[in-house]
TIKOL-809121 format. One record per residue (C-alpha): residue number from 1; residue in one letter; x, y, z. Coordinates in Angstrom, 3 decimals. Layout:
BEGIN
<NUM,"A",<X,Y,Z>>
...
//
This chain:
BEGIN
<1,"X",<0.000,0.000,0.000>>
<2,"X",<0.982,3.869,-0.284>>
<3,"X",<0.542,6.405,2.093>>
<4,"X",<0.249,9.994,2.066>>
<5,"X",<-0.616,12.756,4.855>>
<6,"X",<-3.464,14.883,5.893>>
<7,"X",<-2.139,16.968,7.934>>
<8,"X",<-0.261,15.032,11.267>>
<9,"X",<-2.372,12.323,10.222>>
<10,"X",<-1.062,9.523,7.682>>
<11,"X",<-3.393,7.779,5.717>>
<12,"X",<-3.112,5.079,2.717>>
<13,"X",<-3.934,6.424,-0.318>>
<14,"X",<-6.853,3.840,-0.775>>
<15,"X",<-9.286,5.169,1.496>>
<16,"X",<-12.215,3.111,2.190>>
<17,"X",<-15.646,4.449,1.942>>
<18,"X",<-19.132,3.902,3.453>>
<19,"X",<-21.948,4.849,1.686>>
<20,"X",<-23.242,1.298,0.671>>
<21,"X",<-22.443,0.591,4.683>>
<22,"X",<-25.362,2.857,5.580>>
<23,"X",<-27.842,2.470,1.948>>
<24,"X",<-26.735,5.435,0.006>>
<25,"X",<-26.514,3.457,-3.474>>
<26,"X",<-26.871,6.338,-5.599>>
<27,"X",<-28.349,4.046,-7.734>>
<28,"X",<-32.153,4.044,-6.741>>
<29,"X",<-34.267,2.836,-3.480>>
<30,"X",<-34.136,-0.933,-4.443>>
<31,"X",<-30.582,-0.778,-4.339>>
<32,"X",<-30.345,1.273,-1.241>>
<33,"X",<-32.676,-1.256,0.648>>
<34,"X",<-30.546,-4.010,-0.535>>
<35,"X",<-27.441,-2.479,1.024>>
<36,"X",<-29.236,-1.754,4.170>>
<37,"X",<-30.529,-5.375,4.208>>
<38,"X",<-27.258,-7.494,3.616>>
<39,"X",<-24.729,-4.690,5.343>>
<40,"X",<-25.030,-6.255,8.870>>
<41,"X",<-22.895,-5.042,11.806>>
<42,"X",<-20.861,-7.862,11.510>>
<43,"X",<-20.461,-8.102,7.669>>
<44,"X",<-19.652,-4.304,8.003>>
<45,"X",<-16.440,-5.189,10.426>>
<46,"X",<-15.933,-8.073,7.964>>
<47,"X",<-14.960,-5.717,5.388>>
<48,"X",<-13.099,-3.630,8.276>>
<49,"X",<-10.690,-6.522,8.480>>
<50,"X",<-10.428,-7.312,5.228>>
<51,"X",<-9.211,-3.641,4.455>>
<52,"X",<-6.575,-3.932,7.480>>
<53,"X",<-5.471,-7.449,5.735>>
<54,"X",<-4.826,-5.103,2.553>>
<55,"X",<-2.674,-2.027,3.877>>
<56,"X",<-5.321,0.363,4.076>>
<57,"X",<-5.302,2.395,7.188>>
<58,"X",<-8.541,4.843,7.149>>
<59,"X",<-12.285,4.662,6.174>>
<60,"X",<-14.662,7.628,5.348>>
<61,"X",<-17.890,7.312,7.100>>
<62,"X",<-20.946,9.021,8.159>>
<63,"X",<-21.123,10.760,12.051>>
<64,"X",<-24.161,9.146,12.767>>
<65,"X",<-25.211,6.980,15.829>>
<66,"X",<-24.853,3.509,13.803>>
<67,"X",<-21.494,4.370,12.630>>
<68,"X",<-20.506,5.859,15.546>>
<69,"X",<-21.700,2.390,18.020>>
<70,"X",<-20.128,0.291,15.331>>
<71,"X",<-16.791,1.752,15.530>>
<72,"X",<-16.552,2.082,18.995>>
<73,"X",<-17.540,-1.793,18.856>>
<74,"X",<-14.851,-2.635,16.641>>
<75,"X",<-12.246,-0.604,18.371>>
<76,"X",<-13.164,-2.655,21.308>>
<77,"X",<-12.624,-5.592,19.716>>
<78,"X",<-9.068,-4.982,18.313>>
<79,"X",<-9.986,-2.969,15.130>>
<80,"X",<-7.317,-0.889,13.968>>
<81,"X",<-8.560,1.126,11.406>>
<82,"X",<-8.528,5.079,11.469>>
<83,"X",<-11.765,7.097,10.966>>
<84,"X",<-12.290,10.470,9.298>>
<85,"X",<-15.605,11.591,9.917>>
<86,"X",<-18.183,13.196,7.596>>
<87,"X",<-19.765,15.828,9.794>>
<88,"X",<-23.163,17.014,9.046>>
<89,"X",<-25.982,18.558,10.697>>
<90,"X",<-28.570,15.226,10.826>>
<91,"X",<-27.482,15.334,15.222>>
<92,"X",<-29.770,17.854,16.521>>
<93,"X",<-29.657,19.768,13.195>>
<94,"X",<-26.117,21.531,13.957>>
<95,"X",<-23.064,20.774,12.211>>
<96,"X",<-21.343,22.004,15.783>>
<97,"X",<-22.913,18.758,17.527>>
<98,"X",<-22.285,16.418,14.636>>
<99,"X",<-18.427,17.308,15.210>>
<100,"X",<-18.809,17.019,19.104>>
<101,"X",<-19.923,13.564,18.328>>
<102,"X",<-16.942,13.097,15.838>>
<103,"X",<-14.207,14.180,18.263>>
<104,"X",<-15.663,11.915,21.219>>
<105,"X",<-16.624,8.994,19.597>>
<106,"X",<-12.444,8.888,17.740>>
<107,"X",<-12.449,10.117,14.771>>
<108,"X",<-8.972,10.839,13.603>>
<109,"X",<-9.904,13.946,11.183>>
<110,"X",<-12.789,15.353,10.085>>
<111,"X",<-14.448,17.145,6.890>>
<112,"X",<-18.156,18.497,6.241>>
<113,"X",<-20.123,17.234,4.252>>
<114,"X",<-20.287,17.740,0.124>>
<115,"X",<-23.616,18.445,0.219>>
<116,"X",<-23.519,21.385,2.662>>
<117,"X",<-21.063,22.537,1.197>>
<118,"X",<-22.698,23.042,-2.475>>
<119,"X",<-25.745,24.180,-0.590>>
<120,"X",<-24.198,27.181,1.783>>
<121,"X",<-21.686,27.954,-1.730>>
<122,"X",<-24.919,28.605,-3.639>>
<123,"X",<-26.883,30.316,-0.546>>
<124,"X",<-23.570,32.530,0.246>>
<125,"X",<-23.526,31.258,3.433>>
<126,"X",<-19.854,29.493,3.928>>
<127,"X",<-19.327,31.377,7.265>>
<128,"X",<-21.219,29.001,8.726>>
<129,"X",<-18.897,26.502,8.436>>
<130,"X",<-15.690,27.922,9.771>>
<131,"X",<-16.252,27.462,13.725>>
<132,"X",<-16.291,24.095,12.604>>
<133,"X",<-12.973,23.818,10.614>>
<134,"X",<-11.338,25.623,13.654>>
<135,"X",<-12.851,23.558,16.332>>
<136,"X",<-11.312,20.610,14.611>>
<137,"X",<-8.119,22.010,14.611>>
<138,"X",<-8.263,23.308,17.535>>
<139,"X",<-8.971,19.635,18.633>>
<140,"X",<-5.684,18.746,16.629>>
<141,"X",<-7.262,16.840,14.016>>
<142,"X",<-7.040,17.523,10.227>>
<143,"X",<-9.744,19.835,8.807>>
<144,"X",<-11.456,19.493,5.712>>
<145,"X",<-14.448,19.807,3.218>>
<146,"X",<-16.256,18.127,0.584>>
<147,"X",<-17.989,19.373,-2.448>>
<148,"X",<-19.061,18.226,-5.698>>
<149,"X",<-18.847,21.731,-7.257>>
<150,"X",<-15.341,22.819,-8.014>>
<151,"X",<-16.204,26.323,-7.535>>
<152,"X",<-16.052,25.486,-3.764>>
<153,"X",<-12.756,24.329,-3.473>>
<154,"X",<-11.899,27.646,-5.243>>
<155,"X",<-13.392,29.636,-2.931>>
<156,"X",<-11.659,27.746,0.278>>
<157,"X",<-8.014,27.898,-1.458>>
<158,"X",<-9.072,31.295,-1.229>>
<159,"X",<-11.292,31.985,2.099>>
<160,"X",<-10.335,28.546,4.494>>
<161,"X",<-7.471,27.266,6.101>>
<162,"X",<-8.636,23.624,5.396>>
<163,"X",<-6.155,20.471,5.597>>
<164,"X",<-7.364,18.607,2.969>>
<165,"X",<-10.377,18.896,0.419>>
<166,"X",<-12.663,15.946,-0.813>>
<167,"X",<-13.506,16.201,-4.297>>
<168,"X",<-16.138,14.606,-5.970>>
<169,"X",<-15.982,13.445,-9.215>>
<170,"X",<-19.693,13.620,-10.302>>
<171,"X",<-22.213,16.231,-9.830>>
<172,"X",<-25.303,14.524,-10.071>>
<173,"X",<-27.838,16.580,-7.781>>
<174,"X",<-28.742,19.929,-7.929>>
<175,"X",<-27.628,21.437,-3.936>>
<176,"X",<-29.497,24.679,-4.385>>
<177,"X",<-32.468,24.042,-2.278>>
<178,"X",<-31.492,21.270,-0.253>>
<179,"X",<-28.448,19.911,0.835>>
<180,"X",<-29.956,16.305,1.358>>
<181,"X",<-29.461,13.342,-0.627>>
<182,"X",<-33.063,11.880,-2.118>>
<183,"X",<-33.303,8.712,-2.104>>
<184,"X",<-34.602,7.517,-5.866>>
<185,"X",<-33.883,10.895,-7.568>>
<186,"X",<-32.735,10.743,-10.613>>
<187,"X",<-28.923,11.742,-10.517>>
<188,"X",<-26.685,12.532,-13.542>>
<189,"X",<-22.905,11.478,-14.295>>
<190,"X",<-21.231,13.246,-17.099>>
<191,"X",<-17.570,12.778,-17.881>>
<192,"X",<-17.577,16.695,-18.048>>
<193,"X",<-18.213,17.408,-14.588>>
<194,"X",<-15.204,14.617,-13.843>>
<195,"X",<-13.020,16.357,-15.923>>
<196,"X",<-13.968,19.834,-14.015>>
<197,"X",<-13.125,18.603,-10.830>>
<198,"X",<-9.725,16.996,-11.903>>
<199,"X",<-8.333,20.408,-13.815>>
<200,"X",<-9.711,21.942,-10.357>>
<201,"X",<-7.537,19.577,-7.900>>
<202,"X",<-4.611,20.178,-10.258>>
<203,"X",<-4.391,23.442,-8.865>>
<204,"X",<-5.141,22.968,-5.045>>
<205,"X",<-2.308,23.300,-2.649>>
<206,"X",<-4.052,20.882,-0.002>>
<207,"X",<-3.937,17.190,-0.674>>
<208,"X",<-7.325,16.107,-2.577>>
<209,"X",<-9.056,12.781,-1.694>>
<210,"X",<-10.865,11.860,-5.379>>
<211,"X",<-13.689,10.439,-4.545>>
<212,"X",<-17.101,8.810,-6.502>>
<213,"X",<-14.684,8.146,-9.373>>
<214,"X",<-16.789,4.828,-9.905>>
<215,"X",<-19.828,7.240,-10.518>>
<216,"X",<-21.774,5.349,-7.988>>
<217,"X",<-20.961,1.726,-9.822>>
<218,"X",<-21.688,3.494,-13.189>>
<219,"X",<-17.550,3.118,-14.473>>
<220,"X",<-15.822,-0.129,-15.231>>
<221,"X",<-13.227,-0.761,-12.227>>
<222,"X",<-10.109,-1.012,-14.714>>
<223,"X",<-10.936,2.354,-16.153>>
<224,"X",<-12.029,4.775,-13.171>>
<225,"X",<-8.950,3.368,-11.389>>
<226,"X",<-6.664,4.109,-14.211>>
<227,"X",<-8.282,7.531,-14.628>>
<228,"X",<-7.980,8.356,-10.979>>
<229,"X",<-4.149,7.035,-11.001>>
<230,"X",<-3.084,9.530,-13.863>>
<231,"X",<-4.770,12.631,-12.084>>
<232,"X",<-3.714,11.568,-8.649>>
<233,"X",<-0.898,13.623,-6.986>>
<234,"X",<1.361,12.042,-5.165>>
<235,"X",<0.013,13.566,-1.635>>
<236,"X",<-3.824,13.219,-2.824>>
<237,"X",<-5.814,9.846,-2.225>>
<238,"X",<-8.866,8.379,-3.081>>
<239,"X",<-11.823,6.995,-1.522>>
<240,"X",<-14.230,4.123,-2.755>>
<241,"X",<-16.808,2.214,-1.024>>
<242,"X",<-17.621,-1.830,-1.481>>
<243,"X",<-20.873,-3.338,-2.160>>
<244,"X",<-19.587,-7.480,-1.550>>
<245,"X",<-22.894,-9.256,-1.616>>
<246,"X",<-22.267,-11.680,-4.526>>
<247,"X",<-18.697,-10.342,-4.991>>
<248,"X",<-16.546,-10.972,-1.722>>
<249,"X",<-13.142,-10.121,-3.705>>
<250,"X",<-14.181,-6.895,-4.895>>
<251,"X",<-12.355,-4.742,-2.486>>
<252,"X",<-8.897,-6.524,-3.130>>
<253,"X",<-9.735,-6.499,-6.782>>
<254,"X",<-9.912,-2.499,-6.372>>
<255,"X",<-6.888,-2.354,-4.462>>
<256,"X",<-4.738,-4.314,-6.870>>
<257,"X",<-6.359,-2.108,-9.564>>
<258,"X",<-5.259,0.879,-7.808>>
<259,"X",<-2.097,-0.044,-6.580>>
<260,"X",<-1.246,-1.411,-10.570>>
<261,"X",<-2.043,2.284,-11.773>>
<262,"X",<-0.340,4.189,-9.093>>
<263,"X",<2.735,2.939,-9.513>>
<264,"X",<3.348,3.811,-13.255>>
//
């Protein structure tokens, strides 16, 4: 595995993700149940382990109260990997308590959510988030955001003293009104808002984590990994979640697909 860092924090460049974890398919609501249904507590630290087995040091997940008890129970049982938490505002409605949860449950670094992001960008709000990035370094942990637009990455190179940026590949719902993801919307994935984003990290300063380069299970494996690999940095990462019903190799599969493109 490689390894880059956020920060203090060092982190493989494969990070793991969670969405199919907690039934965010992106692909419609019989997909999400499906996720929900076979992604038990203990097939969830199955794939824990499995990523441990394979070098990779961090997942990307959710600050909610199932992925916050399910770490904790992992921990507790001799888990090892690191968490960076996706802090929204579903606790209580307030981003501040969703990183209060973060910082005592373990997380290890911390980053709020796309969604908000593109939402507060488009409302001209972004000052609400900045207690939040300095709480979280105040706390000592890396800082961070998510977007899917890269206009907002533009303005925090500009306006944020952020750690690290996650950068979605794939714009597929309008933020404008709502900062939610809806279930069995119809999302697009165009190639042109990938290619956005990737001119966009090529001039950030802060290491990038790529992320939905698999347009939600949309892309061939062999080809988003090679297209990731050749806009990669060598500080930035990537994240990608696993969906292993029916396919219990797929996560090494990914690995070995991004480890073969990395290293040319």
């Amino acid at each position: 595995m490689e390894y880059t860092q956020l920060a203090n924090l060092r982190v493989s460049r494969f990070i793991l993700g969670s969405n199919p974890f907690s039934g965010f398919s992106h692909q419609g609501k019989e997909r999400d149940n499906e996720m929900v249904s076979y992604y038990s507590s203990s097939k969830i630290k199955e794939v824990w382990r499995q990523a441990e087995n394979l070098g990779i040091t961090t997942c990307i997940a959710r600050t909610d109260h199932h992925i916050m008890r399910l770490f904790t129970e992992y921990w507790n049982e001799g888990g090892k990997l690191q968490w960076i938490a996706q802090v929204d505002n579903s606790i209580k409605g307030s981003l501040e308590e969703g990183l209060k949860y973060a910082l005592e449950t373990g997380a290890k670094g911390c980053f709020i959510h796309g969604g908000i992001m593109d939402f507060y960008f488009a409302g001209k709000q972004l000052e609400k988030i900045l207690p939040v990035i300095e709480k979280t370094r105040e706390a000592g942990l890396p800082a961070g955001v998510a977007g899917h637009n890269p206009a907002v990455f533009e303005w925090a190179e500009e306006n944020l003293c952020a750690d690290f940026y996650m950068c979605s590949y794939h714009n597929p719902l309008e933020r404008r009104n709502s900062p939610s993801y809806v279930p069995g919307v119809s999302e697009k994935y165009h190639d042109d808002d990938r290619d956005a984003m990737v001119r966009t990290i090529g001039s950030l300063k802060k290491p990038a984590i790529h992320y939905k380069i698999l347009a939600a299970g949309r892309k061939k494996p062999e080809e988003a990994f090679s297209f990731a690999a050749k806009h990669m940095r060598p500080f930035d990462a990537l994240c990608a979640g696993v969906f292993t019903k029916g396919h219990p190799g797929m996560l090494e599969e990914d690995v070995k697909l991004f480890l073969k493109y990395a290293r040319h």
